[in-house]
C-alpha positions as CSV (number, residue, x, y, z in Angstrom):
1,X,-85.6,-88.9,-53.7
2,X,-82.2,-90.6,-54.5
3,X,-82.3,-89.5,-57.9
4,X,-83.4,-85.6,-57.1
5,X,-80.4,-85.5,-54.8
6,X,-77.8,-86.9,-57.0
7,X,-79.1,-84.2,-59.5
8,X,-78.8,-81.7,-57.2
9,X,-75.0,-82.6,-55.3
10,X,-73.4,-83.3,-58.5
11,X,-74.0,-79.7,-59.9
12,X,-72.2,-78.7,-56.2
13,X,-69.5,-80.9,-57.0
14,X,-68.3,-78.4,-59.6
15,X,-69.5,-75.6,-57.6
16,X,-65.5,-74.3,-56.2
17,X,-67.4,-71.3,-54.0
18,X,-70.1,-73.8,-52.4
19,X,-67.3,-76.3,-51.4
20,X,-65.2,-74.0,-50.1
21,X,-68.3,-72.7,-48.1
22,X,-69.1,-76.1,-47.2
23,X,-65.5,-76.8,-46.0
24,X,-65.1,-73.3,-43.8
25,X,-68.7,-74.2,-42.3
26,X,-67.9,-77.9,-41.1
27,X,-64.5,-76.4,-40.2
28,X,-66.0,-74.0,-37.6
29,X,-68.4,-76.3,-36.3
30,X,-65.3,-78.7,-35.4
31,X,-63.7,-76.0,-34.1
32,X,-66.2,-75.6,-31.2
33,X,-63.6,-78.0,-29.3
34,X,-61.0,-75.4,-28.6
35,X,-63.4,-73.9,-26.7
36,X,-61.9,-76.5,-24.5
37,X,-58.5,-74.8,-24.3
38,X,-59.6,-71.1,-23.7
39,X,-57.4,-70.8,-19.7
40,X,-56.0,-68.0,-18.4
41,X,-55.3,-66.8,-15.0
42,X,-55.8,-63.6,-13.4
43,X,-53.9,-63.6,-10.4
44,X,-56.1,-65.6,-7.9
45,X,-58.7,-66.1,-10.7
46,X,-58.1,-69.1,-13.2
47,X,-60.5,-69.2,-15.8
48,X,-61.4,-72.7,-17.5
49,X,-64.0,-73.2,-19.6
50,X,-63.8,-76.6,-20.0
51,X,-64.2,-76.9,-16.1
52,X,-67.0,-74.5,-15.9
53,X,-69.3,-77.2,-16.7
54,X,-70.3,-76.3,-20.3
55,X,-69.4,-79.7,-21.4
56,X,-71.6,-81.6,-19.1
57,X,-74.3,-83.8,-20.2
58,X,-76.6,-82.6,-20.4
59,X,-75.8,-79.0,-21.2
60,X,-73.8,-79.6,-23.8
61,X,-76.7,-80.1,-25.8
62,X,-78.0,-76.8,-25.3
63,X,-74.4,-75.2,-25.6
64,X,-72.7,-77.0,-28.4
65,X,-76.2,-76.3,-30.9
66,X,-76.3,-72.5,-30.1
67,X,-73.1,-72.0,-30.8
68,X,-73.3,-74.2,-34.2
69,X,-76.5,-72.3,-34.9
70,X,-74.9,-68.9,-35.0
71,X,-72.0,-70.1,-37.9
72,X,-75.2,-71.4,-40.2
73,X,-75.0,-68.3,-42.4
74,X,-71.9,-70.2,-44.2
75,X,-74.5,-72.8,-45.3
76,X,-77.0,-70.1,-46.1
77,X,-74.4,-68.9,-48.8
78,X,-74.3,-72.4,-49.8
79,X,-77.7,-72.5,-50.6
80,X,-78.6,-68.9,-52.1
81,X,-75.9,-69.7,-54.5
82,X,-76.7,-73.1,-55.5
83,X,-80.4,-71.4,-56.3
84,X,-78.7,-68.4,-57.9
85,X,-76.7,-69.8,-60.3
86,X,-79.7,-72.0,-61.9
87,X,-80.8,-68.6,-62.9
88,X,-77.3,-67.4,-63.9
89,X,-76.3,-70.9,-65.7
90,X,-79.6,-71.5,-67.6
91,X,-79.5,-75.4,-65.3
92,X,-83.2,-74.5,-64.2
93,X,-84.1,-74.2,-68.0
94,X,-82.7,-77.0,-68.9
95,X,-83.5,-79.8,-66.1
96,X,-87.1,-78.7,-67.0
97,X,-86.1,-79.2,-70.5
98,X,-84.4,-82.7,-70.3
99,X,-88.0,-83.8,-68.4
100,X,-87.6,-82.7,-64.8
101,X,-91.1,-81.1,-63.8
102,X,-91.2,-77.8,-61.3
103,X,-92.3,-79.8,-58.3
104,X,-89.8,-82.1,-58.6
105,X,-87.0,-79.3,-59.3
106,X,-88.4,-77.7,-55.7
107,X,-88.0,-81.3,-54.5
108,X,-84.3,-81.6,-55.2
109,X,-83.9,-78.1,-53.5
110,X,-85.8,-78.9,-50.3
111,X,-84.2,-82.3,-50.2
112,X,-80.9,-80.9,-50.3
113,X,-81.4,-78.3,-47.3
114,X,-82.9,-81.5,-45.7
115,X,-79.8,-83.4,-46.5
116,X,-77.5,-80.2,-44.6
117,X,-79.1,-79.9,-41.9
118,X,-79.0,-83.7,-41.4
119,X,-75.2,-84.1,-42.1
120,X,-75.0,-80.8,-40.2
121,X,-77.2,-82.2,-36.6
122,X,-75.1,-85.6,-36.8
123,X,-71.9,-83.6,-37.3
124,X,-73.0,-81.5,-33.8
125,X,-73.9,-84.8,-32.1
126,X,-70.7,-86.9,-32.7
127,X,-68.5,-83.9,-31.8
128,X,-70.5,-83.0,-28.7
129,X,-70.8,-86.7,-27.8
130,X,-66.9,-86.6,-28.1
131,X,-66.4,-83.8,-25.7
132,X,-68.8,-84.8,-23.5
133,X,-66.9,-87.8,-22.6
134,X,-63.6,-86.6,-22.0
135,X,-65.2,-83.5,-19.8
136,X,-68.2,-84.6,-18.8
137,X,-68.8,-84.8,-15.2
138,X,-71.9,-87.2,-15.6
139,X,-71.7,-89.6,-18.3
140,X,-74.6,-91.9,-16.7
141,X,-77.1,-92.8,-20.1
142,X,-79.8,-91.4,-19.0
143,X,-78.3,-87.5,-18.3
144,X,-76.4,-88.0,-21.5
145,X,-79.8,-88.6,-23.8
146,X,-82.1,-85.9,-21.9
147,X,-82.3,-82.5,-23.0
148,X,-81.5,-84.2,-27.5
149,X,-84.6,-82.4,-27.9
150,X,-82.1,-79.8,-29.0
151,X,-80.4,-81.5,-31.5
152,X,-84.2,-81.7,-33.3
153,X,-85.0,-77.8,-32.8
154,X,-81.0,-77.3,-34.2
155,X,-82.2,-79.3,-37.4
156,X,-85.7,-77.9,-37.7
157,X,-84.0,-74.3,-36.9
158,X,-81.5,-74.9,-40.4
159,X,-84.0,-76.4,-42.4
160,X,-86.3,-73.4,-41.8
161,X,-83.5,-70.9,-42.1
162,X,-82.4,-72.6,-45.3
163,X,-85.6,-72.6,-47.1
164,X,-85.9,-69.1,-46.1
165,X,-82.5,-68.4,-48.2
166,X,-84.0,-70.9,-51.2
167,X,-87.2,-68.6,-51.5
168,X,-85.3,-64.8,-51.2
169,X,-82.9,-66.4,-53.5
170,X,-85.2,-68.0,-55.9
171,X,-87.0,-64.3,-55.5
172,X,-84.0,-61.9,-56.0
173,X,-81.9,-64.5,-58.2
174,X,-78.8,-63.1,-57.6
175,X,-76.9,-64.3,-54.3
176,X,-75.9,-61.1,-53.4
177,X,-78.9,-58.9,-53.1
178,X,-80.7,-62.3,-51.5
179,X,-78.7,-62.0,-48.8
180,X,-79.0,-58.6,-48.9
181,X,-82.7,-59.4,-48.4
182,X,-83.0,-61.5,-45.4
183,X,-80.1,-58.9,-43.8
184,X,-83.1,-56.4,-43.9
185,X,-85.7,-58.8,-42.8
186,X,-83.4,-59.3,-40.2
187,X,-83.2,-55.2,-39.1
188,X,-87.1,-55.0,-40.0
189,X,-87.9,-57.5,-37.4
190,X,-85.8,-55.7,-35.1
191,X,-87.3,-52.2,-36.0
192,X,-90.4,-53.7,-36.0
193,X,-89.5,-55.0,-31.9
194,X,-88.5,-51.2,-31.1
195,X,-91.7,-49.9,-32.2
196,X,-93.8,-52.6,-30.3
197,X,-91.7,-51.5,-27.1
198,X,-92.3,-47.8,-28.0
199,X,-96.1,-48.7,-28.9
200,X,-96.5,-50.2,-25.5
201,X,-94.5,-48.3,-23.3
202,X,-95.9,-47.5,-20.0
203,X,-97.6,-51.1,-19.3
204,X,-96.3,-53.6,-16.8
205,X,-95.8,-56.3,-19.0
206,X,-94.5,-54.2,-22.1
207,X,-91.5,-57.2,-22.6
208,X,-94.1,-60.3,-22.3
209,X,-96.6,-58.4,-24.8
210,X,-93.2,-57.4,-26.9
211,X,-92.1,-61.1,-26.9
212,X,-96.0,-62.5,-27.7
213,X,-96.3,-60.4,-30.6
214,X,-92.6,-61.0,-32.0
215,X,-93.0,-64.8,-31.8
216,X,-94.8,-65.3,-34.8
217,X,-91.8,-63.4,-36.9
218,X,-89.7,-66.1,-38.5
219,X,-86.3,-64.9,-37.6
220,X,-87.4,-64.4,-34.0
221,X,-89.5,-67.9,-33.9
222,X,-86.0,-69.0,-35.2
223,X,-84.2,-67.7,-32.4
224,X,-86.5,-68.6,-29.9
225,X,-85.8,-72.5,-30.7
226,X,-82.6,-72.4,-29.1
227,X,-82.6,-69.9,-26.2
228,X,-79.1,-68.7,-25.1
229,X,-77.5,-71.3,-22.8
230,X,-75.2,-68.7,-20.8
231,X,-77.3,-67.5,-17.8
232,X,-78.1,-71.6,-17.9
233,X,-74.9,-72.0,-16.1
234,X,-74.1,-72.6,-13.1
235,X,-71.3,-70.0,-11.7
236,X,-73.7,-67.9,-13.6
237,X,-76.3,-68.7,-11.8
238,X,-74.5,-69.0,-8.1
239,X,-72.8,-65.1,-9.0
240,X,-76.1,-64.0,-9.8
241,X,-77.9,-64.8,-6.7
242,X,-75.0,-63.4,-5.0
243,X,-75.7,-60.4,-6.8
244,X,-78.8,-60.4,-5.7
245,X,-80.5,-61.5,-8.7
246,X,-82.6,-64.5,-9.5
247,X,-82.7,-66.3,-12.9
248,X,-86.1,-67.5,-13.4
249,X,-85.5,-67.6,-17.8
250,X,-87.5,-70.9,-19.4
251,X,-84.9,-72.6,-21.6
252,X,-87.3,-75.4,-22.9
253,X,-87.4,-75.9,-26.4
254,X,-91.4,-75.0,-26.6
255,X,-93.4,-76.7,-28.6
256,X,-95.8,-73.9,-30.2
257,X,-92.5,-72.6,-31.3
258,X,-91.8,-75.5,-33.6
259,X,-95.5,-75.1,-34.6
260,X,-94.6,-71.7,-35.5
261,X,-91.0,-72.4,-37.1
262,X,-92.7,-75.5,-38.8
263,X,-95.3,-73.1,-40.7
264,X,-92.7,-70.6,-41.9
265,X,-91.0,-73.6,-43.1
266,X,-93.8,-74.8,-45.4
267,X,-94.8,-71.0,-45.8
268,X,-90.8,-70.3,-47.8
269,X,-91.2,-73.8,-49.5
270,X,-94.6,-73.1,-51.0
271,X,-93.8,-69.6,-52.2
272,X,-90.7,-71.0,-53.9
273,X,-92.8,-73.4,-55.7
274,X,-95.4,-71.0,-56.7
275,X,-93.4,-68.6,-58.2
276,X,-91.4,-71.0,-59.8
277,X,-94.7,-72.0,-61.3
278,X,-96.1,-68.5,-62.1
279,X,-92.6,-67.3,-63.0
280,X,-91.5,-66.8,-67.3
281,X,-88.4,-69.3,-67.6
């Protein structure tokens, strides 16, 4: 594994686009701190969001690995390149020349999307750790370590986003149009959403049948990992049952959904491997 990896960061290393990439990505997620500082006040209305409570244990969790998750596209870029330019630079051809075989070349792929979303998970944990002490209200163990479960779907949620990008770009080889590609999976799965809402109008339960159906989709099974953490809070909360309204939305990180995200995962890393076996070098 050591050696697959080495192969496969050293030919970043001279990669100028995929550091910069790297460098903007790890820069945003660091950024997530001066949420801290957003304060204003309108007339007898401060607004604080570092007092609102999104830094508490444990919401932070949930808060600081949503937020990450939406910047991952960066990484993406990263990683449709890096399978891009074997095609355009003729390194596929030869690192199957010099003795590497196809499943190993897959390897070093997979085992660098493993190795960002690692360094990317531990970079969200240190700097939510970090805030969480200087604004936590709690900082008892026990609140501070419940809820890490999202830390894991944050990781499993890259790794199957990334292996999504390795497949459309082993696929389309050229970066570009392999974005390109998952942008209109993306709006498919969307259109696809509208017509199960137009198919199904009419019935009571037209959003739970919508949402039972739209599960299994991998951008939405994505999504679903990491359910958004504003209604969570609790001014939210206490304005909307002053509205009138009751949240009753399950945030739990479920686990058929990591069944589901899992399976794409292994679905994108096995079609890579296949056509990179059935395809003409």
């Amino acid at each position: 594994m050591l050696r697959l990896l080495t192969i496969e960061f050293y030919k970043l290393k001279y990669n100028r686009a995929s550091k910069v990439l790297s460098f903007i990505y790890f820069g945003l997620l660091a950024c997530i701190a001066l949420i801290a500082t957003i304060k204003f006040d309108i007339g007898p209305i401060k607004f604080h969001l570092a007092e609102m409570g999104i830094f508490n244990f444990p919401y932070i969790w949930h808060f600081n690995t949503y937020v990450a998750s939406i910047l991952k596209f960066f990484l993406l870029l990263v990683i449709v390149s890096m399978m891009s330019n074997e095609y355009s630079y003729k390194t596929l051809k030869q690192n199957l020349i010099d003795g590497l075989s196809k499943k190993e070349f897959i390897l070093t792929k997979f085992y660098t999307v493993l190795s960002f979303a690692t360094i990317s998970t531990l970079f969200v944990f240190i700097v939510s750790l970090i805030l969480g002490f200087i604004y936590s209200d709690y900082t008892e163990l026990a609140i501070i370590t419940s809820d890490l479960i999202y830390l894991f779907a944050f990781f499993l949620k890259l790794v199957c986003f990334f292996s999504m990008g390795l497949f459309f770009g082993m696929l389309i080889k050229k970066s570009a149009f392999a974005v390109g590609a998952i942008l209109v999976w993306f709006i498919g799965e969307n259109i696809f959403r509208g017509f199960l809402y137009w198919n199904f109008r009419g019935e009571e339960t037209t959003a739970e049948i919508v949402a039972n159906i739209m599960q299994f989709l991998p951008l939405e099974a994505m999504s679903n990992l990491i359910k958004e953490p504003g209604s969570k809070l609790g001014a939210v909360k206490t304005f909307a049952n002053q509205m009138g309204e009751t949240i009753t939305k399950n945030y739990a990180v479920e686990f058929s959904t990591i069944v589901i995200v899992s399976i794409w995962t292994f679905i994108f890393m096995y079609l890579s491997f296949t056509l990179l076996k059935k395809r003409d070098l």
